[in-house]
C-alpha positions, 0 to 999 in steps of 0.5 A, spaced: 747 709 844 748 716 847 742 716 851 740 724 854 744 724 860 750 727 857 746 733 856 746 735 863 753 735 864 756 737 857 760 744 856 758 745 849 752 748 852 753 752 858 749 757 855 743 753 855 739 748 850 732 746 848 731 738 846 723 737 843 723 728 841 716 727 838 714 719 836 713 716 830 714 723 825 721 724 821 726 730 823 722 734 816 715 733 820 718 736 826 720 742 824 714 743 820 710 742 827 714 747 831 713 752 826 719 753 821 718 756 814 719 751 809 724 754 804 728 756 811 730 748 812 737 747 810 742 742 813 747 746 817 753 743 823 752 747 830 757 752 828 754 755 822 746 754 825 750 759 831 752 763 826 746 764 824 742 765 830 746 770 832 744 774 825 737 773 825 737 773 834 732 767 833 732 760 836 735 756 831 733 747 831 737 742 828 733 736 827 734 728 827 731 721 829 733 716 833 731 710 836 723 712 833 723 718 835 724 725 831 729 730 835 730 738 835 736 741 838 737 748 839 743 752 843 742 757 849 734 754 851 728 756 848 729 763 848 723 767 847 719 761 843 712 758 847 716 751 848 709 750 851 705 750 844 711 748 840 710 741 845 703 740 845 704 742 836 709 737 836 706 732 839 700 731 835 696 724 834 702 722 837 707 723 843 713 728 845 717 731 850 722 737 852 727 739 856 730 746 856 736 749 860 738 756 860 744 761 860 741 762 868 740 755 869 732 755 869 730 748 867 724 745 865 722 737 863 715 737 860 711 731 856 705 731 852 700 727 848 695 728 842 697 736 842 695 736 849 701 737 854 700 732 860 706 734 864 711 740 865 715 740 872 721 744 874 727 740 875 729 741 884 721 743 884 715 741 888 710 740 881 704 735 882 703 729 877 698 727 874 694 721 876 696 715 871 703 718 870 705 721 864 707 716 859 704 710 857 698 709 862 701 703 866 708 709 868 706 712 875 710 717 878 711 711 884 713 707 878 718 712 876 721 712 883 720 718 884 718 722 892 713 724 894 705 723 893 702 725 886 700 731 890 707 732 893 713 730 888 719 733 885 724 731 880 730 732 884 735 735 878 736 735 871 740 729 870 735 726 875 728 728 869 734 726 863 734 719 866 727 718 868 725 720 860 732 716 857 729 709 861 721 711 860 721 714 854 727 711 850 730 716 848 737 718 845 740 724 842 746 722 838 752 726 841 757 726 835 751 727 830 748 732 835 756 736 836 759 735 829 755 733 825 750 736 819 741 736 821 737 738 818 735 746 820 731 752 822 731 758 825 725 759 828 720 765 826 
């Protein structure tokens, strides 16, 4: 397993990326919840979906599964999509999580369930946690070895918010599947 972690260090996307992993639905399901069109779905390597999101200047999602959960991927960040609505979207009658780095290294490390989002923090900023944590309700920020109280905590940095939804979560996003392969793909209306 590759885990997530490789995201934070990896040059294929120093303009940025934008990960969704949603519980228990299939790649097809995922892309349906972050508002793709149907007949727009296609199977395309990175290459050819950067091609394309350069022709329709959109964001483009290339979708998988692994280990339980459905992902999508897209390069250069969110863009000008509500990553917010797209999470609470994705994360109906389940769970889901995001995270996104741009070209200007904004990043941003977010958790929602039943189509309400539950978590977003700033990866290096003081954000409030929720009381309970922020995924089975057992996981605490304290659990989670993070600083601070819950009125007062921060994620230290974007391999720290990797690590932390990796081990919680569970979470792997296959890199020579993700970097070579061919997805399931969108572009984002």
């Amino acid at each position: 397993m590759d885990g997530i972690r490789w995201l934070s260090a990896e040059s294929h996307f120093d303009l940025g990326y934008w990960v969704v992993f949603a519980r228990g639905i299939g790649p097809e399901e995922l892309l349906d919840r972050m508002g793709v069109e149907a007949g727009s779905v296609r199977r395309l390597d990175r290459f050819d979906a950067g091609d394309l999101m350069d022709e329709l200047d959109t964001a483009v999602l290339r979708a998988g599964e692994s280990c339980g959960w459905a992902f999508a991927v897209a390069e250069g960040g969110p863009g000008g999509t509500n990553s917010s609505q797209a999470l609470s979207s994705a994360s109906a009658g389940s769970e889901a999580v995001e995270f996104w780095r741009t070209v200007n290294q904004d990043k941003m490390f977010a958790y929602a369930r039943n189509g309400e989002e539950v978590f977003r923090c700033e990866p290096g900023q003081v954000h409030p946690l929720p009381t309970g944590g922020f995924s089975p309700d057992s996981v605490s920020a304290a659990s989670l070895g993070l600083p601070g109280t819950a009125a007062d905590t921060a994620i230290g940095s974007e391999r720290d918010a990797l690590t932390v939804a990796e081990e919680v979560f569970g979470l792997n996003l296959p890199k020579d599947e993700v970097l070579e392969g061919v997805l399931l793909s969108a572009p984002l209306p």
